[in-house]
Residue frames as a rotation matrix with the C-alpha (Angstrom) as fourth column:
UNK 1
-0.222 0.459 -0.861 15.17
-0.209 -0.884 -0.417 -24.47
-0.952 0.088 0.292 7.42
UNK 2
0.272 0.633 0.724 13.08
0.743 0.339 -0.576 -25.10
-0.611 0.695 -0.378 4.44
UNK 3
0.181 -0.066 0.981 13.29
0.787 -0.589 -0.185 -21.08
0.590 0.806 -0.054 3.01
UNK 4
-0.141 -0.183 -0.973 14.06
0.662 -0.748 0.045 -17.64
-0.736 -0.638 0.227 4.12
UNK 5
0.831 0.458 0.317 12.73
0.552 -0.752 -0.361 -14.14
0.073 0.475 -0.877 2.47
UNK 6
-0.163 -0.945 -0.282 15.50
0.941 -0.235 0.245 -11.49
-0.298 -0.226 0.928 1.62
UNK 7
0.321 0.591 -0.740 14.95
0.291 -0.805 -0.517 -8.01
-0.902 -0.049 -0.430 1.57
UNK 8
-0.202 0.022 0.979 14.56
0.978 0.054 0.201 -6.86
-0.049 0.998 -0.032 -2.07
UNK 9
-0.969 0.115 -0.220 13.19
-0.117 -0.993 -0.002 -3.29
-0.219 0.024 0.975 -3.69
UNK 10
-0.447 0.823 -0.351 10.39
-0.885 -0.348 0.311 -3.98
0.134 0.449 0.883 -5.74
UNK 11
0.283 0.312 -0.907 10.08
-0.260 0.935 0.240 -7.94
0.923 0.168 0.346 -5.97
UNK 12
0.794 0.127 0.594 10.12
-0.510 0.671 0.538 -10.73
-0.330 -0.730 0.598 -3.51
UNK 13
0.019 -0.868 -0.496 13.83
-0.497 0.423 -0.758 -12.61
0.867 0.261 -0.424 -3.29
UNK 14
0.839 0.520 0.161 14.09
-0.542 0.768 0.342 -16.25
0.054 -0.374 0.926 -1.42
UNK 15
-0.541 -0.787 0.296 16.71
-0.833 0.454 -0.315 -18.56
0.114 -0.417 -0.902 -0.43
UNK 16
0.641 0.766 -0.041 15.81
-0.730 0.626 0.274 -22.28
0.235 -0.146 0.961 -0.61
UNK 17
-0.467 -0.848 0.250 17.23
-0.847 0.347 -0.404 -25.18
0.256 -0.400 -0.880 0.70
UNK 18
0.863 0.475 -0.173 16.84
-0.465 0.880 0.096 -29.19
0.198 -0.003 0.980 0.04
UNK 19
0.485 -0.411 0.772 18.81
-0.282 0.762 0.583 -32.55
-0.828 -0.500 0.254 1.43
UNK 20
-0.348 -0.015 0.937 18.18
0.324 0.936 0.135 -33.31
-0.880 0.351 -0.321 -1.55
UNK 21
-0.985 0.160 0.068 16.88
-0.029 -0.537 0.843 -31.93
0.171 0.829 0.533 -5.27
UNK 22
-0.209 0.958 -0.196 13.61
0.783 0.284 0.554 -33.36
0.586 -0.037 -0.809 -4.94
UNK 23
0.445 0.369 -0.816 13.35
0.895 -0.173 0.411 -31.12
0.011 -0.913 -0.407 -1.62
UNK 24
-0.900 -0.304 -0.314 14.68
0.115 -0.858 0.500 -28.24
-0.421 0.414 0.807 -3.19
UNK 25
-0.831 0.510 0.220 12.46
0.239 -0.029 0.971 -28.48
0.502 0.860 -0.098 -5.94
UNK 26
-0.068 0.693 -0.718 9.62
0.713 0.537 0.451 -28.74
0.698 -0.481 -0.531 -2.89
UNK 27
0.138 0.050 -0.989 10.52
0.631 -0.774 0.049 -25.51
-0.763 -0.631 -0.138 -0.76
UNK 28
-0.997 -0.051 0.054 11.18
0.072 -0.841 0.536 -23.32
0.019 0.538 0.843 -3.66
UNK 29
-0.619 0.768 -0.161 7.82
0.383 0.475 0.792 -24.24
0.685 0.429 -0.589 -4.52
UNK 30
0.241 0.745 -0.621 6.43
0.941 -0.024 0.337 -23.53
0.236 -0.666 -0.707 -1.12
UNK 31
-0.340 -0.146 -0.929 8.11
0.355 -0.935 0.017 -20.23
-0.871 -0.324 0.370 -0.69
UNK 32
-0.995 -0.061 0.085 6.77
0.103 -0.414 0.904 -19.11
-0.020 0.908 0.418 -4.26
UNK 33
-0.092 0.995 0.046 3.03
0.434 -0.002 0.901 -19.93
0.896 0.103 -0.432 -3.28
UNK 34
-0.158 0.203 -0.966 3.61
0.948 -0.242 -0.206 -18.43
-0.275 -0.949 -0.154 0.41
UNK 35
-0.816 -0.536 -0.214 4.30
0.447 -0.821 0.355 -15.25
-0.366 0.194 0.910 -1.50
UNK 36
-0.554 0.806 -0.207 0.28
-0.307 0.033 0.951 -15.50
0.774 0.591 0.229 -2.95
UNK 37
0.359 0.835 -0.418 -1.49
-0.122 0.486 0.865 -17.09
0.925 -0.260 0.276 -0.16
UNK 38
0.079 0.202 0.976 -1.69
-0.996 -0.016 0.084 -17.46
0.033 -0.979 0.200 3.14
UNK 39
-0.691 -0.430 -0.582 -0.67
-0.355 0.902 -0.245 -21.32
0.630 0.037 -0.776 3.30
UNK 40
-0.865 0.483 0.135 -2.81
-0.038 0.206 -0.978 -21.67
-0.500 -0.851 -0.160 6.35
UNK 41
-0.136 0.983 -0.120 -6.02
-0.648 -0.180 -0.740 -20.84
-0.750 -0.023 0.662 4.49
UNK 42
-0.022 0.112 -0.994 -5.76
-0.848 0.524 0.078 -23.72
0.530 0.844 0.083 1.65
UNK 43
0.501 0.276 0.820 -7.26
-0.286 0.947 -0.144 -26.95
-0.817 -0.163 0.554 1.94
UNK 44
-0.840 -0.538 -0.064 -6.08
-0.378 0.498 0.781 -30.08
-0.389 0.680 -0.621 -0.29
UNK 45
-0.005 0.996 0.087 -9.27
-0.345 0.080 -0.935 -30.57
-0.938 -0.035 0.344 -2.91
UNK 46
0.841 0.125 -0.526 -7.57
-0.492 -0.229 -0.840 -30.21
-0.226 0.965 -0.131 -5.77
UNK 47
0.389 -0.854 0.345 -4.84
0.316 0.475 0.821 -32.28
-0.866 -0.211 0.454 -7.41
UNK 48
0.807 -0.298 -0.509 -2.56
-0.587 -0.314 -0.747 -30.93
0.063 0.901 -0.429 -10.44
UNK 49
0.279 -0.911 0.302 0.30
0.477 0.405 0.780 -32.72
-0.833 -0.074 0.548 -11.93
UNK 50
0.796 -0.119 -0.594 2.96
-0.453 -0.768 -0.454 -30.75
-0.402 0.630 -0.665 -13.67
UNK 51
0.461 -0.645 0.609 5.83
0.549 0.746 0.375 -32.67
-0.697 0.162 0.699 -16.20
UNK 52
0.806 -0.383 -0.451 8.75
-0.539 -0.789 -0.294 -30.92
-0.244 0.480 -0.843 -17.41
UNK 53
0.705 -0.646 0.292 11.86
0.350 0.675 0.650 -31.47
-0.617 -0.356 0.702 -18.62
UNK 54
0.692 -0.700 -0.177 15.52
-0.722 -0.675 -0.150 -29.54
-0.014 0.231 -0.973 -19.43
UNK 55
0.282 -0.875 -0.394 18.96
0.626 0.479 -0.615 -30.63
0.727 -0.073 0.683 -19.67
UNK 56
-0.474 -0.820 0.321 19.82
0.142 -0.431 -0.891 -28.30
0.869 -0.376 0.321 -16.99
UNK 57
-0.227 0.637 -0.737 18.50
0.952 0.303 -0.032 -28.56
0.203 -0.709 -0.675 -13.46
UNK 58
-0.747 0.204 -0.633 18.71
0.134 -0.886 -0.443 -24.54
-0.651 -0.416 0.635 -12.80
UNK 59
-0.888 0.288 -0.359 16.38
-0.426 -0.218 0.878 -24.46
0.175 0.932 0.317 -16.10
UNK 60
-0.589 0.233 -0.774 14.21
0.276 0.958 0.079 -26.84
0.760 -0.167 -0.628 -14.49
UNK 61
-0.732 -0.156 -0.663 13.83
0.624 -0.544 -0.561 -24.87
-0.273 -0.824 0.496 -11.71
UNK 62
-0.913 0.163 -0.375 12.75
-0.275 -0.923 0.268 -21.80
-0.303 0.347 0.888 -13.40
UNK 63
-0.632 0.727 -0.267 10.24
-0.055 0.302 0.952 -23.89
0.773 0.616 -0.151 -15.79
UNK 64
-0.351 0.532 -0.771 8.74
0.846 0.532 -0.017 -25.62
0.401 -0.658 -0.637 -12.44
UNK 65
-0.661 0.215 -0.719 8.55
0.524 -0.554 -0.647 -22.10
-0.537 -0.804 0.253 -10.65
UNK 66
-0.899 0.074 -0.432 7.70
-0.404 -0.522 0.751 -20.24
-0.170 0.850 0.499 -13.74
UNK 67
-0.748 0.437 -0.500 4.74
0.078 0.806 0.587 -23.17
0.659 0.400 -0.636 -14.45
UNK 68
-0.443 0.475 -0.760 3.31
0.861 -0.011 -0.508 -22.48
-0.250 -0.880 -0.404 -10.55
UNK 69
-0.576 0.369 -0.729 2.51
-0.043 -0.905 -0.424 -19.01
-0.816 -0.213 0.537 -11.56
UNK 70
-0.812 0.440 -0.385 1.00
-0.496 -0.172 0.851 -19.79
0.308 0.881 0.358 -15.03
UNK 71
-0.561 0.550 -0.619 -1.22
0.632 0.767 0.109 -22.58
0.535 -0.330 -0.777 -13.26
UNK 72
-0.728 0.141 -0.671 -2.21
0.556 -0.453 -0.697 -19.85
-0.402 -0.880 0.251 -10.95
UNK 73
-0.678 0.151 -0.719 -2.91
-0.482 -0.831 0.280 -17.16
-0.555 0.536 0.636 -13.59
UNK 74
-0.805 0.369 -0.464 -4.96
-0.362 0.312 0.878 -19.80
0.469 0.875 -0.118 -15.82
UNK 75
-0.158 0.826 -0.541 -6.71
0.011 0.549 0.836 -22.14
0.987 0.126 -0.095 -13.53
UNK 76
0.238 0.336 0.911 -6.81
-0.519 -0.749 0.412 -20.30
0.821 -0.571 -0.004 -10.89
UNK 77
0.573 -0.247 -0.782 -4.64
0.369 0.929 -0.023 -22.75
0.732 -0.275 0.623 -8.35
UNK 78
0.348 -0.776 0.526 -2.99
-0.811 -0.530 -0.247 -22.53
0.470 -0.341 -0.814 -5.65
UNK 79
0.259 -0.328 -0.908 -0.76
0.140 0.943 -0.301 -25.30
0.956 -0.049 0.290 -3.91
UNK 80
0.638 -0.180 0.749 -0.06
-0.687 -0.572 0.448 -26.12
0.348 -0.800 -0.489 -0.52
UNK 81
0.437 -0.117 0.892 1.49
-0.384 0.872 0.303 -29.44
-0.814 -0.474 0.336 -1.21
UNK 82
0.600 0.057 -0.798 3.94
-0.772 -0.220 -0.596 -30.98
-0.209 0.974 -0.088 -2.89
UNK 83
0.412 -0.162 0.897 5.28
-0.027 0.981 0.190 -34.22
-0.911 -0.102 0.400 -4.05
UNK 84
0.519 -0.353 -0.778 8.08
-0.843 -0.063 -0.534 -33.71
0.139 0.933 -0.331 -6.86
UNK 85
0.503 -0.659 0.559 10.33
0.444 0.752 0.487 -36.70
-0.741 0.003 0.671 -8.46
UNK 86
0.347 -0.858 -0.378 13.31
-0.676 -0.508 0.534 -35.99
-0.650 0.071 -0.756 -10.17
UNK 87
0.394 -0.565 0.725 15.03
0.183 0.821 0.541 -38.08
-0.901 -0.081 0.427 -13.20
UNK 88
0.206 -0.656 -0.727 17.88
-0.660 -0.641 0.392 -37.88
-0.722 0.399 -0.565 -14.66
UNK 89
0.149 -0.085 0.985 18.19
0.102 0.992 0.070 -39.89
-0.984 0.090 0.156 -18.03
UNK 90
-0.186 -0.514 0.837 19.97
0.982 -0.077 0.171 -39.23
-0.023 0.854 0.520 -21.63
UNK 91
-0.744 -0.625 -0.237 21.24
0.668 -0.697 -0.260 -36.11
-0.002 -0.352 0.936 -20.34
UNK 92
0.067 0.786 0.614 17.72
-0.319 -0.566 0.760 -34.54
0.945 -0.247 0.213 -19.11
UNK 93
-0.964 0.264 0.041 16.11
-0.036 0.024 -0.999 -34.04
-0.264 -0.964 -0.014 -16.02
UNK 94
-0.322 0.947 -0.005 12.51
-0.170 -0.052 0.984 -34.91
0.931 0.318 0.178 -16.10
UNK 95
-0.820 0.237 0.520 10.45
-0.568 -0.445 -0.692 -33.49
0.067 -0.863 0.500 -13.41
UNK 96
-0.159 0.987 -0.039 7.06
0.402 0.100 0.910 -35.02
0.902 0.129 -0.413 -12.15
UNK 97
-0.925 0.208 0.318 5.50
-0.357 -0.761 -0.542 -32.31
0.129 -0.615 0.778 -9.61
UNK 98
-0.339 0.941 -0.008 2.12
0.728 0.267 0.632 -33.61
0.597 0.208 -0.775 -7.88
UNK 99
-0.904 0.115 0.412 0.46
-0.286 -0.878 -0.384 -30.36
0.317 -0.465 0.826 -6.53
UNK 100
-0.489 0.862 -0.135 -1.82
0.647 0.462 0.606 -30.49
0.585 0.208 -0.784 -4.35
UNK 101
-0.989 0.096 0.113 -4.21
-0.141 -0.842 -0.520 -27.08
0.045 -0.530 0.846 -3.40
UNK 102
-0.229 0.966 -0.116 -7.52
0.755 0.101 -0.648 -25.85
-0.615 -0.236 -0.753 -3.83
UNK 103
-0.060 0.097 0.993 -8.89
0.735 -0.669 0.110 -23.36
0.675 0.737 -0.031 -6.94
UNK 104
-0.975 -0.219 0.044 -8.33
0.162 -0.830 -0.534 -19.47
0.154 -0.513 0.845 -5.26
UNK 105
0.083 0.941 -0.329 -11.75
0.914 0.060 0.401 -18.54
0.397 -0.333 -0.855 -3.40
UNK 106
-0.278 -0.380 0.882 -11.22
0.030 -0.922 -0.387 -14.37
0.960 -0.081 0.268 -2.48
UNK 107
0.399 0.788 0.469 -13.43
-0.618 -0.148 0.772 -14.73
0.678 -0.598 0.428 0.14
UNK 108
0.931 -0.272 -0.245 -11.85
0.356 0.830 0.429 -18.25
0.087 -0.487 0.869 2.13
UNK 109
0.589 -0.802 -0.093 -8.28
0.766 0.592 -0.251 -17.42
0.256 0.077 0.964 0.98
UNK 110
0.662 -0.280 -0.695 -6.09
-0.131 -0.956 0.261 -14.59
-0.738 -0.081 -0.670 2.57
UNK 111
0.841 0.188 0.507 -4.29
0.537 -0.396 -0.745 -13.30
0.061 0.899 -0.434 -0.45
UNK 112
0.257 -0.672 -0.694 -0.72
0.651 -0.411 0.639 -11.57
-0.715 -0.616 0.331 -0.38
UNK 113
-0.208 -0.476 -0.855 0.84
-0.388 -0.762 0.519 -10.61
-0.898 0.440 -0.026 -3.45
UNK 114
0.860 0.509 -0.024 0.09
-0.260 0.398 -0.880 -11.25
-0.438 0.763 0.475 -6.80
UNK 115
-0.258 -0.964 0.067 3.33
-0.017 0.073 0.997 -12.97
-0.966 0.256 -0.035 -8.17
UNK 116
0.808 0.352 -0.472 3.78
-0.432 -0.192 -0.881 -12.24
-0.401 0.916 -0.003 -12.37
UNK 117
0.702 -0.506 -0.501 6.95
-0.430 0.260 -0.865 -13.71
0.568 0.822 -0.035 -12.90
UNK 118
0.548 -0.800 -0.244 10.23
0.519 0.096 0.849 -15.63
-0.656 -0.592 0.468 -11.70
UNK 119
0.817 -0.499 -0.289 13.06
-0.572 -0.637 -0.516 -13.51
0.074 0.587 -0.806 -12.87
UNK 120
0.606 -0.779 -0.161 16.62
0.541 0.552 -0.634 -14.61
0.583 0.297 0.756 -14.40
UNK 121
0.016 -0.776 0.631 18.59
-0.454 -0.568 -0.687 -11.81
0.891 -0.275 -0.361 -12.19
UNK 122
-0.237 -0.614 0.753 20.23
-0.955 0.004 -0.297 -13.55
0.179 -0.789 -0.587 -9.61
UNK 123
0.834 0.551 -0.015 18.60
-0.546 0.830 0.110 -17.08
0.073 -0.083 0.994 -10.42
UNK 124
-0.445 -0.886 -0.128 21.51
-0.756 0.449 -0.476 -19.42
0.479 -0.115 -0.870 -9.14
UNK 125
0.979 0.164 -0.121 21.01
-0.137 0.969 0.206 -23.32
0.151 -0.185 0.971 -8.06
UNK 126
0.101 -0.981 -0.168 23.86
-0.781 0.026 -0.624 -24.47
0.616 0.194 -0.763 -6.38
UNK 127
0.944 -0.040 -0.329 24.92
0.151 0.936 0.318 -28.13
0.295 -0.350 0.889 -4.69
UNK 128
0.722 -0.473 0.505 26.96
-0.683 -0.605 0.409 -27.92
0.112 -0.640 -0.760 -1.84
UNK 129
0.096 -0.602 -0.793 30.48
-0.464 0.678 -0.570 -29.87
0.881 0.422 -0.214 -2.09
UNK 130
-0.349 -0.261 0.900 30.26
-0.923 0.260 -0.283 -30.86
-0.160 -0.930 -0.332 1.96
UNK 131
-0.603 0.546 0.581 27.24
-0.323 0.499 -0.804 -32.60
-0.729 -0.673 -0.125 2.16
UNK 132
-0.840 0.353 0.411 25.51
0.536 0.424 0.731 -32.58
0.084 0.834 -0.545 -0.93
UNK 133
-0.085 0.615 -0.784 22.72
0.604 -0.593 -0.532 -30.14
-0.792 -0.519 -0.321 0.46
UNK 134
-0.347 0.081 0.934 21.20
0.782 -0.526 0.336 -27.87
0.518 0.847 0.119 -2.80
UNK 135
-0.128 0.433 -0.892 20.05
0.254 -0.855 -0.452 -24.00
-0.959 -0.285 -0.001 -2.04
UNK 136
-0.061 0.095 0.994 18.74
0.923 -0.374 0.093 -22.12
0.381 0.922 -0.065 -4.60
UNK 137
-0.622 0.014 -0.783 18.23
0.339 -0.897 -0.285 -17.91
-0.706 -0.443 0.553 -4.84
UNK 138
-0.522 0.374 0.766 15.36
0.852 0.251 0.458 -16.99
-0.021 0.893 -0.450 -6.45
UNK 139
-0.908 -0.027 -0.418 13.30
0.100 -0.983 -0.153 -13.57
-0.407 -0.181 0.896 -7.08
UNK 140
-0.449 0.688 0.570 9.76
0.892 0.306 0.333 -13.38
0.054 0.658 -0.751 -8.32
UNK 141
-0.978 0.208 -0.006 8.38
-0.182 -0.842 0.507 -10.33
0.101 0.497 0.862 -9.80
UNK 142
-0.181 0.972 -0.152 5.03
0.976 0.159 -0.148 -9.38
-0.120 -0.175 -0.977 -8.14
């Protein structure tokens, strides 16, 4: 299972789940644009690359989700694809994120919610001591 939706009050709240960070980093991602778009109706036309970088991977996170909605809100993107790397080097994480969507078209694209923010209440990254398996719990204010 990639994500899962949790019932909330006002906002949209998510469960994610990677092998791996990268693939964390890669379903949050998709469950944050599913929440805006119909997934089905985007084509891949457009390519965006997005480069961050924190000392803390939940922080990371946040930027990377946090970054999907400003990209939206500015240049009018949406993503149905993604291709993130991950590295970790004098105590940072540095993200590259290639996105790849199509600019929002009202007419082509079915439309869901308008997402305005990721929120800090209940933002939690966590790495599982079995397997190594990451989930995250995120909430985005639409």
């Amino acid at each position: 299972m990639k994500y899962k939706f949790l019932d909330h009050t006002a906002d949209v709240m998510f469960e994610a789940y990677g092998k791996t960070l990268e693939n964390l980093f890669v379903n949050t991602a998709l469950a944050t644009e599913s929440i805006m778009v119909n997934m089905d109706t985007l084509e891949e036309k457009e390519d965006y690359t997005i480069l961050l970088e924190n000392e803390d991977i939940k922080e990371l996170l946040y930027d990377f989700l946090s970054e999907l909605i400003f990209v939206k809100d500015t240049e009018e993107l949406l993503f149905k694809k993604f291709n993130v790397v991950i590295l970790h080097k004098n105590k940072k994480y540095e993200l590259i994120a290639h996105c790849i969507g199509e600019i929002i078209n009202r007419e082509k694209h079915e439309l869901i919610d308008d997402a305005k923010a990721v929120t800090k209440h209940m933002f939690e990254v966590k790495r599982r001591e079995k397997d190594g398996a990451w989930k995250a719990n995120v909430i985005v204010d639409i």
